[in-house]
PDBQT receptor file of N, H, CA, C and O in Angstrom, charges set to zero:
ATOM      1  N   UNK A   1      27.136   6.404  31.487  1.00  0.00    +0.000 N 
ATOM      2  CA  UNK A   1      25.832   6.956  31.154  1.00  0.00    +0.000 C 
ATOM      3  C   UNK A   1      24.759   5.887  31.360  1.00  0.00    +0.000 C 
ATOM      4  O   UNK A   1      24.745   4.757  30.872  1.00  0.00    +0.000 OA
ATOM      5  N   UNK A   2      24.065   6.326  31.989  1.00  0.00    +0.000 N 
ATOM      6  H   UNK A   2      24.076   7.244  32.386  1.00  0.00    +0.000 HD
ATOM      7  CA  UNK A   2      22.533   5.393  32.249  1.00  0.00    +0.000 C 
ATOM      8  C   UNK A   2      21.447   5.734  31.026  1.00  0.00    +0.000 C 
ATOM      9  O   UNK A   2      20.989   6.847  30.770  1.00  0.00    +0.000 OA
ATOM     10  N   UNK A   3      21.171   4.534  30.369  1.00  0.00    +0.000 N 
ATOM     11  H   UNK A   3      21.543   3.629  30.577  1.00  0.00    +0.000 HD
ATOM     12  CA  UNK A   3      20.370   4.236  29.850  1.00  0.00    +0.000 C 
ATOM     13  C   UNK A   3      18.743   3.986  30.428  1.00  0.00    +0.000 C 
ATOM     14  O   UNK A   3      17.768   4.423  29.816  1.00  0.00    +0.000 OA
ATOM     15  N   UNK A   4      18.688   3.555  31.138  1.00  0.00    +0.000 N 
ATOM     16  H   UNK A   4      19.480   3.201  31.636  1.00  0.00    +0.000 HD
ATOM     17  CA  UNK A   4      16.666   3.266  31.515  1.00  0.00    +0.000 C 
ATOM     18  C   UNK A   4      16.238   3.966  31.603  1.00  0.00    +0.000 C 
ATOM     19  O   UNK A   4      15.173   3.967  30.985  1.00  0.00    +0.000 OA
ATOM     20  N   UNK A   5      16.549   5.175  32.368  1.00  0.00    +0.000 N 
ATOM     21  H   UNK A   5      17.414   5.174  32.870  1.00  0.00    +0.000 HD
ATOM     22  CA  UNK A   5      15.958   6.514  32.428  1.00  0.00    +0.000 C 
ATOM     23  C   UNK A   5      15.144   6.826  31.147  1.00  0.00    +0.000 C 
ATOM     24  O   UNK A   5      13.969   7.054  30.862  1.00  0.00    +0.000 OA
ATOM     25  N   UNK A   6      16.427   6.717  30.462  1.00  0.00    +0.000 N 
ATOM     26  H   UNK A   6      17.382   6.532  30.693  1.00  0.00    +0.000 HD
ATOM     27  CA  UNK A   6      16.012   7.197  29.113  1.00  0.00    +0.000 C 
ATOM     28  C   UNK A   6      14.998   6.731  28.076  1.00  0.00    +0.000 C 
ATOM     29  O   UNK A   6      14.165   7.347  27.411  1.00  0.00    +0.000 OA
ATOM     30  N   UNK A   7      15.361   5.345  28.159  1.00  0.00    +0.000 N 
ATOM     31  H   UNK A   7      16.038   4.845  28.700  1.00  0.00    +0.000 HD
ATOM     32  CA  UNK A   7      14.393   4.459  27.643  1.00  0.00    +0.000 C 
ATOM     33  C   UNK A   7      13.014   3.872  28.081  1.00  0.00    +0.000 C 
ATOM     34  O   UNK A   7      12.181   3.160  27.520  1.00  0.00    +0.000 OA
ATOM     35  N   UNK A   8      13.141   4.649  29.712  1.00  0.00    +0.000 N 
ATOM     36  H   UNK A   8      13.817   5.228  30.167  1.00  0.00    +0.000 HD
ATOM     37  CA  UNK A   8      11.567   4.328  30.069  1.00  0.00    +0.000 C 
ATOM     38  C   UNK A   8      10.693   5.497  29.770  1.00  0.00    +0.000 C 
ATOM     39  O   UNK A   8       9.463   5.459  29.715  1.00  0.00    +0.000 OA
ATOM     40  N   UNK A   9      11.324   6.365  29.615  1.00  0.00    +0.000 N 
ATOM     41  H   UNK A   9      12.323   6.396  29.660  1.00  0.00    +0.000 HD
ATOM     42  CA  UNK A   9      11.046   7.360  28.737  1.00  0.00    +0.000 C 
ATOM     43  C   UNK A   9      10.376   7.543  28.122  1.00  0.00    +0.000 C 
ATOM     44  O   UNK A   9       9.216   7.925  28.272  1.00  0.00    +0.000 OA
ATOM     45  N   UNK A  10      11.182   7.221  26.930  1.00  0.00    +0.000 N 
ATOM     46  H   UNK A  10      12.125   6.910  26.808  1.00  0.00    +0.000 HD
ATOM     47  CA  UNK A  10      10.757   7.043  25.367  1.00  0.00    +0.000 C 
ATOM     48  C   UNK A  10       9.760   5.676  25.535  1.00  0.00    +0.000 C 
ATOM     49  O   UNK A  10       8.810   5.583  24.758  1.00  0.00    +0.000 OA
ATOM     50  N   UNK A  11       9.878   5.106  26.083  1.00  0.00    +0.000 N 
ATOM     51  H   UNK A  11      10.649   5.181  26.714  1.00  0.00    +0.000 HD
ATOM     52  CA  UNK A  11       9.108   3.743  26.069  1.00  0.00    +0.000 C 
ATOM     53  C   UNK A  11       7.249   4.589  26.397  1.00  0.00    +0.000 C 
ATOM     54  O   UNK A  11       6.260   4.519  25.667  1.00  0.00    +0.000 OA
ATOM     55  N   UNK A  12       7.418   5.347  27.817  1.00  0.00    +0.000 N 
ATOM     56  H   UNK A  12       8.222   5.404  28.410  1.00  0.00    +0.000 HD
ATOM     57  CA  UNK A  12       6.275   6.218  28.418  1.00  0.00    +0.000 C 
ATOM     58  C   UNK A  12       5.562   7.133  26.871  1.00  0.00    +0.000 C 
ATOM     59  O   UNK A  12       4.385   7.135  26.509  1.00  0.00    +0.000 OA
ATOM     60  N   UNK A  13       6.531   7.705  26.337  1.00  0.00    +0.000 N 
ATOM     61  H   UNK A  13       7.487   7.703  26.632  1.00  0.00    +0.000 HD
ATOM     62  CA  UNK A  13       6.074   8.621  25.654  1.00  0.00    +0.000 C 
ATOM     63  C   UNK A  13       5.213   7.996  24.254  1.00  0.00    +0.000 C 
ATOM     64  O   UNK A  13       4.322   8.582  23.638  1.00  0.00    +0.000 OA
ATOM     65  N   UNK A  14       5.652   6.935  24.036  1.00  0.00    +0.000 N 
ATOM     66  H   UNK A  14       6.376   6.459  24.536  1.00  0.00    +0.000 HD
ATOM     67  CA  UNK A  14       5.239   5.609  22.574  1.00  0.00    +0.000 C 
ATOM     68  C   UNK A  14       3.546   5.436  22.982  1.00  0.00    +0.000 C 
ATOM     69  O   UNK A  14       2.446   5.725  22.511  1.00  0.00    +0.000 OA
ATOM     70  N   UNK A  15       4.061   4.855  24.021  1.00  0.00    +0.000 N 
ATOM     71  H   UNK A  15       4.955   4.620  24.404  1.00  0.00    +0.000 HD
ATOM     72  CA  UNK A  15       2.372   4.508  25.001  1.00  0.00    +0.000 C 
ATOM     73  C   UNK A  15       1.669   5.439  25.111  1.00  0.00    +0.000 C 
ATOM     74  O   UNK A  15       0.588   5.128  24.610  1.00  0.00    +0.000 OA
ATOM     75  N   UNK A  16       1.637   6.613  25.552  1.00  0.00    +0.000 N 
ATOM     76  H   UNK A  16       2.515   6.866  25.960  1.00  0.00    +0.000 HD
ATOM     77  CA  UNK A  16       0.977   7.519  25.818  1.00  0.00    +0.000 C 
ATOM     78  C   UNK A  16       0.454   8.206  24.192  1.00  0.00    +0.000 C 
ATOM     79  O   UNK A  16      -0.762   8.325  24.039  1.00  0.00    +0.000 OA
ATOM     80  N   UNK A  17       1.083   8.497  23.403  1.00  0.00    +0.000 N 
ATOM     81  H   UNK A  17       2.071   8.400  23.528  1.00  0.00    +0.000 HD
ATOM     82  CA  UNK A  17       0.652   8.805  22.276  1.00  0.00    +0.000 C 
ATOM     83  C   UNK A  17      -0.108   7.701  21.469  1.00  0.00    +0.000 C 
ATOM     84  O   UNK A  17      -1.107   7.972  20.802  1.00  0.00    +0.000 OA
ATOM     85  N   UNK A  18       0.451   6.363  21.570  1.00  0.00    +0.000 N 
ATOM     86  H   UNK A  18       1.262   6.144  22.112  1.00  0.00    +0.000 HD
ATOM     87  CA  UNK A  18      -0.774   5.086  20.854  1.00  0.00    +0.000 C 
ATOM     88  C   UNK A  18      -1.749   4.992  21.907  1.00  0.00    +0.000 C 
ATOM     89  O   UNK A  18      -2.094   3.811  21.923  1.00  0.00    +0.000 OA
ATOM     90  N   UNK A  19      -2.203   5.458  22.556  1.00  0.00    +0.000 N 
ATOM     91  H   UNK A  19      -1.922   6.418  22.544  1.00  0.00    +0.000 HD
ATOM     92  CA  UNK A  19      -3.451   5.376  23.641  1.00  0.00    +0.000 C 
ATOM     93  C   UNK A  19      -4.289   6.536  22.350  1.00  0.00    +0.000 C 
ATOM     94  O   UNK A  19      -5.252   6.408  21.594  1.00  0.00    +0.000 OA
ATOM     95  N   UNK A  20      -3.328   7.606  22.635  1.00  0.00    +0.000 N 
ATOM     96  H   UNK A  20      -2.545   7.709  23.249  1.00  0.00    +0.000 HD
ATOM     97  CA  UNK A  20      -4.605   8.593  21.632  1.00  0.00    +0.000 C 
ATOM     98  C   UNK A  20      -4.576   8.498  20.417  1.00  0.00    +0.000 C 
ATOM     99  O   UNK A  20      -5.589   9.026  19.959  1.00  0.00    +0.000 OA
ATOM    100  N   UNK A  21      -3.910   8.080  19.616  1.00  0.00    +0.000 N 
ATOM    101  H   UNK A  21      -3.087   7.651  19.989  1.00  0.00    +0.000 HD
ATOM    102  CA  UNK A  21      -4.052   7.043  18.360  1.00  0.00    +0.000 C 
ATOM    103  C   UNK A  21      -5.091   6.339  18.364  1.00  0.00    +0.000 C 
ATOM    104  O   UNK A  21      -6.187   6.724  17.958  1.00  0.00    +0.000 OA
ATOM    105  N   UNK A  22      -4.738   4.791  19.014  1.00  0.00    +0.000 N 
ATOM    106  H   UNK A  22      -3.848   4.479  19.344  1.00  0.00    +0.000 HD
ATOM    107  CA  UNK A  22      -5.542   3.854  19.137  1.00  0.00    +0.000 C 
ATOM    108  C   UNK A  22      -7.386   4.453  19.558  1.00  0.00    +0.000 C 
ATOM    109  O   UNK A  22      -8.298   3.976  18.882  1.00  0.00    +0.000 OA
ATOM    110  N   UNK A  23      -7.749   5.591  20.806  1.00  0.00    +0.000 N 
ATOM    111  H   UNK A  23      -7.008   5.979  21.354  1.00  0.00    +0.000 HD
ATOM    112  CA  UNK A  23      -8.837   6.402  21.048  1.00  0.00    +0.000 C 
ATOM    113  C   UNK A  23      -9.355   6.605  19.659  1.00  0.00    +0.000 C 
ATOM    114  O   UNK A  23     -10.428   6.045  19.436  1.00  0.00    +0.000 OA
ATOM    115  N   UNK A  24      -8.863   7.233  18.754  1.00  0.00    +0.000 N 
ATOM    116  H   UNK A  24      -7.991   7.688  18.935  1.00  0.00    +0.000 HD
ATOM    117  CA  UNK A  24      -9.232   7.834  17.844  1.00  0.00    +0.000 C 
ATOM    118  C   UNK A  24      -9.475   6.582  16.710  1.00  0.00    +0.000 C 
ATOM    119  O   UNK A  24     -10.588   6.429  16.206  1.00  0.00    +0.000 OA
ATOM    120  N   UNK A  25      -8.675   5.970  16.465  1.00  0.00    +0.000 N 
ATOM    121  H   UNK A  25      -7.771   6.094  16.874  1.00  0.00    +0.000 HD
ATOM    122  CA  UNK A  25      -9.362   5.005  15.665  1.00  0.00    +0.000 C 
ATOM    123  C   UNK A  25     -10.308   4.328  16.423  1.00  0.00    +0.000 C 
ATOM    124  O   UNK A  25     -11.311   4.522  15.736  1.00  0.00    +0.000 OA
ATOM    125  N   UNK A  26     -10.671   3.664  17.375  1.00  0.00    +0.000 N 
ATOM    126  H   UNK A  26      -9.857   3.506  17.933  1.00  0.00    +0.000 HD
ATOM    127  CA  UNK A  26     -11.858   3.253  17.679  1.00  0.00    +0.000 C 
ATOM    128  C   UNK A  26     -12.979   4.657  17.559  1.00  0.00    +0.000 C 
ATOM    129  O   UNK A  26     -14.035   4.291  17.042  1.00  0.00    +0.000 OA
ATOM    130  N   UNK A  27     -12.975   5.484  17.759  1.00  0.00    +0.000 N 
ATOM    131  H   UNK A  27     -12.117   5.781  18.178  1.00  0.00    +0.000 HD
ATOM    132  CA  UNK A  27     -14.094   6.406  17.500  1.00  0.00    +0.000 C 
ATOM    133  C   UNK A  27     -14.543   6.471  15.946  1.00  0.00    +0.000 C 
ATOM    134  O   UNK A  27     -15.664   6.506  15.439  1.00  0.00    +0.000 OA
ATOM    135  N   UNK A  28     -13.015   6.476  15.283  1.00  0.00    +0.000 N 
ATOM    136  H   UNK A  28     -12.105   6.448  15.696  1.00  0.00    +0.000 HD
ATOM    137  CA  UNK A  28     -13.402   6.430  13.720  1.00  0.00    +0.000 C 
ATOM    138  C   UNK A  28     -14.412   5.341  13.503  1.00  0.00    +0.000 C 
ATOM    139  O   UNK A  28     -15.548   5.696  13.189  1.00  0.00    +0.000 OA
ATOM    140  N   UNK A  29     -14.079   3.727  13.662  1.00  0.00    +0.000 N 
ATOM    141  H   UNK A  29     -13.156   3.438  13.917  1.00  0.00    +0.000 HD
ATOM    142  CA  UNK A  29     -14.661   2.539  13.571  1.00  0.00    +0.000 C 
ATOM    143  C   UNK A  29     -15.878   2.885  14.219  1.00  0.00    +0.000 C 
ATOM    144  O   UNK A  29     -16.873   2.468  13.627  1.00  0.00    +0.000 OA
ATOM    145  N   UNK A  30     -16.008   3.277  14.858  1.00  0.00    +0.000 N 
ATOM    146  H   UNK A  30     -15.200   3.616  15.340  1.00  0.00    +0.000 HD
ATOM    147  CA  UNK A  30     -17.578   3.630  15.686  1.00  0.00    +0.000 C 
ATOM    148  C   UNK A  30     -18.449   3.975  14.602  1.00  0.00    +0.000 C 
ATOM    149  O   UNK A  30     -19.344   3.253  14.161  1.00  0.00    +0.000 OA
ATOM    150  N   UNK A  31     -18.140   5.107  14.202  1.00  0.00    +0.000 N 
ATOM    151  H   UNK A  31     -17.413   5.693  14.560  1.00  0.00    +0.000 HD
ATOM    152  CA  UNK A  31     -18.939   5.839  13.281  1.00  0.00    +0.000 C 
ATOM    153  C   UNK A  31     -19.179   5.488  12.065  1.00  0.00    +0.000 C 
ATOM    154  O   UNK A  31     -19.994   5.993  11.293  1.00  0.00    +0.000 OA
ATOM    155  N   UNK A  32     -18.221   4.313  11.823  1.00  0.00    +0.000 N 
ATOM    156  H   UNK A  32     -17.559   3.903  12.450  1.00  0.00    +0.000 HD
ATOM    157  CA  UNK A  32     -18.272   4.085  10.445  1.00  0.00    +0.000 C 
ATOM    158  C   UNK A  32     -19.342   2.751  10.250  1.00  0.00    +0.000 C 
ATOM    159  O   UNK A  32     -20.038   2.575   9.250  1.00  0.00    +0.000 OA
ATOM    160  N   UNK A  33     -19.295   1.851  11.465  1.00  0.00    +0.000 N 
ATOM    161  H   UNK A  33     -18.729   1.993  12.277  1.00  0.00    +0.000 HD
ATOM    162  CA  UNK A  33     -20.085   0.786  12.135  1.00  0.00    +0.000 C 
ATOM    163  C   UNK A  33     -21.499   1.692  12.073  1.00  0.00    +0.000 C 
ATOM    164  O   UNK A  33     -22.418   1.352  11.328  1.00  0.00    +0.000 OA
ATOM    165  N   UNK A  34     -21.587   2.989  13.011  1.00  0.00    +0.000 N 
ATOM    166  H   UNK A  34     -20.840   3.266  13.616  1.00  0.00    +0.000 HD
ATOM    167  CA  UNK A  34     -23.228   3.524  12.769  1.00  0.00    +0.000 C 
ATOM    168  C   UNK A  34     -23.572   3.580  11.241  1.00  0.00    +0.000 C 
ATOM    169  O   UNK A  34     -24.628   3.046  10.902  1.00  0.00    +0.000 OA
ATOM    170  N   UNK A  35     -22.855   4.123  10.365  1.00  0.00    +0.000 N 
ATOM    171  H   UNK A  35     -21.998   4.556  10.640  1.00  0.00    +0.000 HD
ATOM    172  CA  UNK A  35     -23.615   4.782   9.517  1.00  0.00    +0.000 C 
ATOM    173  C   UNK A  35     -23.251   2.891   8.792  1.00  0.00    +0.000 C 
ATOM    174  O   UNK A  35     -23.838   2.807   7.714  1.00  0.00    +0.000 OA
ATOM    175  N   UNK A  36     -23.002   2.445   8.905  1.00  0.00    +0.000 N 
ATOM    176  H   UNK A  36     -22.525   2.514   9.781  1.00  0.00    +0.000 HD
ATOM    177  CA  UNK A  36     -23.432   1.368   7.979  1.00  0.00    +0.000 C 
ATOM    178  C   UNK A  36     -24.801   0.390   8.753  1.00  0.00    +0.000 C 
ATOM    179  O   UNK A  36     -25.566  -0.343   8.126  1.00  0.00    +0.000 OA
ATOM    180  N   UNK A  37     -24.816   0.581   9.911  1.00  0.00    +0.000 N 
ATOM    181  H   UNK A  37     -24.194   1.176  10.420  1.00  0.00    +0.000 HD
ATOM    182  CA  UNK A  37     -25.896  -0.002  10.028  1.00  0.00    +0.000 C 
ATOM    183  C   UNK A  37     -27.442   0.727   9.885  1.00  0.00    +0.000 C 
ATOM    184  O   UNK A  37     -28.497   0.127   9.679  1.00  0.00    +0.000 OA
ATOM    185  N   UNK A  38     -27.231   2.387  10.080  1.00  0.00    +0.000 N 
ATOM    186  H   UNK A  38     -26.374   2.874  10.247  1.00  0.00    +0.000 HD
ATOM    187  CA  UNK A  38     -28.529   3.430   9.725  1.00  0.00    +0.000 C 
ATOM    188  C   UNK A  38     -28.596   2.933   8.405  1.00  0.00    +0.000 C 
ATOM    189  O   UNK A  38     -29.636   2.308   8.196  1.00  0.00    +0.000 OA
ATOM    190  N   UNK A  39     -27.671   3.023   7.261  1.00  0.00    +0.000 N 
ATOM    191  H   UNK A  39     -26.826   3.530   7.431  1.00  0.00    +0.000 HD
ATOM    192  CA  UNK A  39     -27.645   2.395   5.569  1.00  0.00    +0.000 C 
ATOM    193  C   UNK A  39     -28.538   0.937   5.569  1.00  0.00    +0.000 C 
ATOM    194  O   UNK A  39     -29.511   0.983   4.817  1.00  0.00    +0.000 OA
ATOM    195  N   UNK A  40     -28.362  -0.264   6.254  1.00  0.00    +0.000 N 
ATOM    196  H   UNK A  40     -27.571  -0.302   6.865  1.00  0.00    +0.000 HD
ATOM    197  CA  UNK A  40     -28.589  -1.412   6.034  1.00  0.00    +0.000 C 
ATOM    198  C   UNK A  40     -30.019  -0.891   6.711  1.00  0.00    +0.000 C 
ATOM    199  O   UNK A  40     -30.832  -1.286   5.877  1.00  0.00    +0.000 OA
ATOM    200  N   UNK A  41     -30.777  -0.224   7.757  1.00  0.00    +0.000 N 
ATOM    201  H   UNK A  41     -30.116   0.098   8.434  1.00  0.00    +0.000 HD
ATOM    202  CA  UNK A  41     -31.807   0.073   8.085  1.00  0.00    +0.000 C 
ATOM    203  C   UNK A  41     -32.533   0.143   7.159  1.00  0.00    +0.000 C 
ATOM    204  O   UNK A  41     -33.361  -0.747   6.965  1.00  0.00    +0.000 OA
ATOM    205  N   UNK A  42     -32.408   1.344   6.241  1.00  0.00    +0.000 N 
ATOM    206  H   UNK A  42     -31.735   2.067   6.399  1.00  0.00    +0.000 HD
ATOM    207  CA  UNK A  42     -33.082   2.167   5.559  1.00  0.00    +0.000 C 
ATOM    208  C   UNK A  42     -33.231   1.027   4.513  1.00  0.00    +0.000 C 
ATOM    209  O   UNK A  42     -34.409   0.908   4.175  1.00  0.00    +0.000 OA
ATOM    210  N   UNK A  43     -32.352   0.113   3.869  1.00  0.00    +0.000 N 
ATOM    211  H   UNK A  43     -31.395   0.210   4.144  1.00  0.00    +0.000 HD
ATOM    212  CA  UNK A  43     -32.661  -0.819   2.970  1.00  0.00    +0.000 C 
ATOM    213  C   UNK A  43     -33.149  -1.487   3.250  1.00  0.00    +0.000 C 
ATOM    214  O   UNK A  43     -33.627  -2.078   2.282  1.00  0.00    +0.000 OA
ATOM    215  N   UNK A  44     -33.660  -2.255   4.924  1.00  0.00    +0.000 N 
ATOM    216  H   UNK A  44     -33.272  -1.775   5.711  1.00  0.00    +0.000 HD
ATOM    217  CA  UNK A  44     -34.589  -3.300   5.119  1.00  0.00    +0.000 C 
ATOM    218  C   UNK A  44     -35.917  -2.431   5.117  1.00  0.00    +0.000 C 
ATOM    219  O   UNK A  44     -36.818  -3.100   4.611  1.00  0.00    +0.000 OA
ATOM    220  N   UNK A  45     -36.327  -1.245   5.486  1.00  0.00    +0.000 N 
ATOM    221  H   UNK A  45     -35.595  -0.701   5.897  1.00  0.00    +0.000 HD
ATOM    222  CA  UNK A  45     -37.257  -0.654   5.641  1.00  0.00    +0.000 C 
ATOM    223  C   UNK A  45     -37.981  -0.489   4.083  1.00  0.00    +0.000 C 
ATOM    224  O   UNK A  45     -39.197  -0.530   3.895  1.00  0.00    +0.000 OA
ATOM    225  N   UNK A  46     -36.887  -0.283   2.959  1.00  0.00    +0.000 N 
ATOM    226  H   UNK A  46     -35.899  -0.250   3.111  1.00  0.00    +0.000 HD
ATOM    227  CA  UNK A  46     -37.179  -0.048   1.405  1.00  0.00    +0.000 C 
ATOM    228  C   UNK A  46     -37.654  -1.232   0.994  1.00  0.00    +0.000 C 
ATOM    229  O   UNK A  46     -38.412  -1.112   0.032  1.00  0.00    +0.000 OA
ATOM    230  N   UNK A  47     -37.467  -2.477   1.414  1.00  0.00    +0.000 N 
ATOM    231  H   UNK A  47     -36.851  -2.575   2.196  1.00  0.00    +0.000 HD
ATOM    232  CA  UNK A  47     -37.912  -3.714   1.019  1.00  0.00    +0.000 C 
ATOM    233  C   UNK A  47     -39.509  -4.211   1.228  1.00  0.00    +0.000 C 
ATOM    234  O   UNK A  47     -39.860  -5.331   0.856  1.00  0.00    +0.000 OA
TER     235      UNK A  47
């Protein structure tokens, strides 16, 4: 029985799903980066 097949596989399939993982947390961090800097805005503007 051959193994690589198999395991390039599963190796393909790891990668391909932490790509859209990883996508999605950087979008999270995005947004979370905006709204803290619109927040720190609005408090230099209150000053």
């Amino acid at each position: 029985m051959r193994k690589s097949p198999f395991i390039a596989l599963l190796f393909a399939t790891f990668t391909l799903s932490a790509c859209e993982t990883v996508q999605g947390a950087g979008q999270d961090i995005s947004n979370a980066g905006d709204a803290i800097a619109e927040e720190s805005q609005d408090v230099q503007n209150d000053m």
